[in-house]
LUMLO-307444 format. One record per residue (C-alpha): residue number from 1; residue in three letters; x, y, z. Coordinates in Angstrom, 1 decimal. Layout:
REM LUMLO-307444
{NUM; "ala"; {X; Y; Z}}
...
END
This chain:
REM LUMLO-307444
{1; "unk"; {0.0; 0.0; 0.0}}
{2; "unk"; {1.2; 3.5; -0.9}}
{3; "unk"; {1.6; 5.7; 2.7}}
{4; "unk"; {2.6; 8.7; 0.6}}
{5; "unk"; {1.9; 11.0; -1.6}}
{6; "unk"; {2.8; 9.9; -5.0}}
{7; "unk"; {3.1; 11.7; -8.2}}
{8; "unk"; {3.7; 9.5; -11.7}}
{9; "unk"; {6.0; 11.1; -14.3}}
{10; "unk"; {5.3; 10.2; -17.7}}
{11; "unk"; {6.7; 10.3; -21.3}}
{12; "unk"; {5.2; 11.5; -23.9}}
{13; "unk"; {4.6; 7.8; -25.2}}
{14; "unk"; {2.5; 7.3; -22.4}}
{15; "unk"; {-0.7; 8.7; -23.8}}
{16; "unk"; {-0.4; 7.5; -27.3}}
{17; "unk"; {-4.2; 5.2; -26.8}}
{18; "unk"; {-5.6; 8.4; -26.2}}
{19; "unk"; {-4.8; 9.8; -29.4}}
{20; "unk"; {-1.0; 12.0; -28.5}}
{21; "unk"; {2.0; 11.2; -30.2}}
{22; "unk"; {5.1; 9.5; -29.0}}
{23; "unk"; {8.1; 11.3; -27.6}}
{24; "unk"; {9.7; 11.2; -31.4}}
{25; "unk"; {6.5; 12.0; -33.0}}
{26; "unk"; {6.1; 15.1; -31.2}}
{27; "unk"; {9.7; 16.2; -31.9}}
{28; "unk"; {8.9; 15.9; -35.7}}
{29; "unk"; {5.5; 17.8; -35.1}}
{30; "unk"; {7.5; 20.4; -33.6}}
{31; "unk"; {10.5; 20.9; -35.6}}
{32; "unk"; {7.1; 21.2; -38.7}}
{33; "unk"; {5.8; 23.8; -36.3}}
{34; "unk"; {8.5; 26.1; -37.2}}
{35; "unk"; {7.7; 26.2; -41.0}}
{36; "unk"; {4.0; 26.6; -40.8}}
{37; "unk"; {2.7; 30.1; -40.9}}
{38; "unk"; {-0.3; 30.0; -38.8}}
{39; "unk"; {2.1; 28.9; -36.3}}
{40; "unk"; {4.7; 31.6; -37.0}}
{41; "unk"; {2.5; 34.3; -35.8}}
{42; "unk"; {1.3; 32.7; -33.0}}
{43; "unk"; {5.2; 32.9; -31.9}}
{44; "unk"; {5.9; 36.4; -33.1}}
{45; "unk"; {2.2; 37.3; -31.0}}
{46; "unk"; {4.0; 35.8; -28.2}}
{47; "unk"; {7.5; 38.2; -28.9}}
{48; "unk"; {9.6; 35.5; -30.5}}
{49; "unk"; {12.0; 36.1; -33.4}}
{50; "unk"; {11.1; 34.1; -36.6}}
{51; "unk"; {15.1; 33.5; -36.9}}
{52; "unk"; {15.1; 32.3; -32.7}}
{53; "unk"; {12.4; 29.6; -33.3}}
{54; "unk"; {14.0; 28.7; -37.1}}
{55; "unk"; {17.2; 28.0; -34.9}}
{56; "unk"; {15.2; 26.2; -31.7}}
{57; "unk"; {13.7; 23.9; -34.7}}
{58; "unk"; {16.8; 23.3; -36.6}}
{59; "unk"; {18.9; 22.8; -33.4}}
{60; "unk"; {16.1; 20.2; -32.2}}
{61; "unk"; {15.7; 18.6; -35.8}}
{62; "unk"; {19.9; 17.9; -36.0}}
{63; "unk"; {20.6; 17.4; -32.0}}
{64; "unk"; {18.2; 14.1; -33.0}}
{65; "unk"; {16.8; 14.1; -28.8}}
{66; "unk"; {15.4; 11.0; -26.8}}
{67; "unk"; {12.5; 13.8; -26.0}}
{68; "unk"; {11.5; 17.6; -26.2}}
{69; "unk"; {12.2; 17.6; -22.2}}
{70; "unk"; {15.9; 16.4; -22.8}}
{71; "unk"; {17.0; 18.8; -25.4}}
{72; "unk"; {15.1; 21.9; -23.4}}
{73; "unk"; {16.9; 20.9; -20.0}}
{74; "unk"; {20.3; 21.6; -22.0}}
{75; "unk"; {19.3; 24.1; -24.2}}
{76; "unk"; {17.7; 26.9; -22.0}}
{77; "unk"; {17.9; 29.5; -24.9}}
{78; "unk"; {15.1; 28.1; -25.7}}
{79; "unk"; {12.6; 26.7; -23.4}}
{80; "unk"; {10.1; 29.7; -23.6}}
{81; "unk"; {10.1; 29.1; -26.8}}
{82; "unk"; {9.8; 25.0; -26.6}}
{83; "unk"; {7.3; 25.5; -23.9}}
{84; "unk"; {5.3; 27.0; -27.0}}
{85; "unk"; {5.7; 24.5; -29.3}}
{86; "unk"; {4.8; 22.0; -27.4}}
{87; "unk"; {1.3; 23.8; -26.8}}
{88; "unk"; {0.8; 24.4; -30.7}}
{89; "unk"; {1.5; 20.8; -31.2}}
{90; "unk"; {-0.3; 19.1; -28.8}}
{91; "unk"; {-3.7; 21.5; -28.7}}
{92; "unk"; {-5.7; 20.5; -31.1}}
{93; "unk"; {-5.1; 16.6; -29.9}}
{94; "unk"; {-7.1; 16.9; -26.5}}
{95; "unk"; {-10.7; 15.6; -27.8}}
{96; "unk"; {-14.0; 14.4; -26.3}}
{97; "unk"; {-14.2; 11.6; -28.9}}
{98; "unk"; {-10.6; 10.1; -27.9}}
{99; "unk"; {-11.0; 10.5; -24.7}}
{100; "unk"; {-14.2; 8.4; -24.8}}
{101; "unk"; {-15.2; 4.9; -23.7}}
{102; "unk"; {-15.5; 3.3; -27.0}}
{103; "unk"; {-11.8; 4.8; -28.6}}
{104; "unk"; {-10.1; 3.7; -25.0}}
{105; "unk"; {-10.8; 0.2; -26.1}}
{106; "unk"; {-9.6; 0.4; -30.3}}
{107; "unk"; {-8.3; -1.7; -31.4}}
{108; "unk"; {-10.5; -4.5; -30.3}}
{109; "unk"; {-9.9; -5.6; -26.6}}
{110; "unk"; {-6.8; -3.2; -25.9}}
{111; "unk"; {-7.3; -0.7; -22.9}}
{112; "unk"; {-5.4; 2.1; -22.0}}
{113; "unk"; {-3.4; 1.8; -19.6}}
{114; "unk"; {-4.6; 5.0; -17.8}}
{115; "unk"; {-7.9; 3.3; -17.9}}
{116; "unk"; {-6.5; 0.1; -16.3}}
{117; "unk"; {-4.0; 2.3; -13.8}}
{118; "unk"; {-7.3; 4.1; -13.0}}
{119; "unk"; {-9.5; 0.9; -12.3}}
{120; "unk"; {-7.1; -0.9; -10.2}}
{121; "unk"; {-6.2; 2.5; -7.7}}
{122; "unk"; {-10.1; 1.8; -7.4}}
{123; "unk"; {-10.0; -1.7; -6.3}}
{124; "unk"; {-10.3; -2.6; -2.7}}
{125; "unk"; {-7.5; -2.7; 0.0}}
{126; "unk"; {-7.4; -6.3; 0.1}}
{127; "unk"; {-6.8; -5.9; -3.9}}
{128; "unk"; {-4.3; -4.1; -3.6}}
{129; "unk"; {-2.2; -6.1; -0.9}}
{130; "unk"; {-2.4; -9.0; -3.0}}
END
């Protein structure tokens, strides 16, 4: 039984049933970020240089990261910037329909493993000792 608080820290691959990319997928979504206009003006909105996130994106794209959390702890130049992309890329992919009952379970008889996580936290005490 867990006496403590307890917090889980997970990669980005860790939500891929519910419709989010893996860590390497959201590095390529990112570095893409950087040549799409839309995007571009959401940065300079936010006071970034086109030529600071053109460098942040080629500087990810070559440095070839395990994940976006790596190459921002060791490139601080750009975490504001990061920190950004990471919202443009992974925005639009929080929806109601993949976060629904029926798309937990595709393809047939795979679960989440959130789901699972969720139901076993549920379970009784004498679950959980055994």
């Amino acid at each position: 039984m867990i006496h403590r608080k307890t917090v889980f820290v997970l990669g980005a691959g860790a939500s891929m049933p519910y419709g989010f990319p893996s860590g390497d997928q959201l590095i390529d979504e990112i570095v893409a970020i950087a040549s799409d206009q839309d995007c571009m003006r959401t940065f300079r909105l936010a006071n970034f240089k086109e030529e600071d996130v053109e460098a942040f994106a080629r500087d990810l794209a070559d440095s070839d990261p395990p994940s976006i959390d790596s190459f921002l702890e060791y490139r601080q130049e750009f975490l504001q910037i990061g920190k950004l992309a990471i919202v443009l890329a992974l925005a639009g992919k929080q929806l109601d329909s993949t976060l629904s009952r029926s798309y937990r379970k595709e393809p047939a008889g795979q679960r989440a493993w959130y789901d699972y996580l969720w139901r076993e936290m549920l379970a009784s005490k004498d679950h959980w000792r055994q």
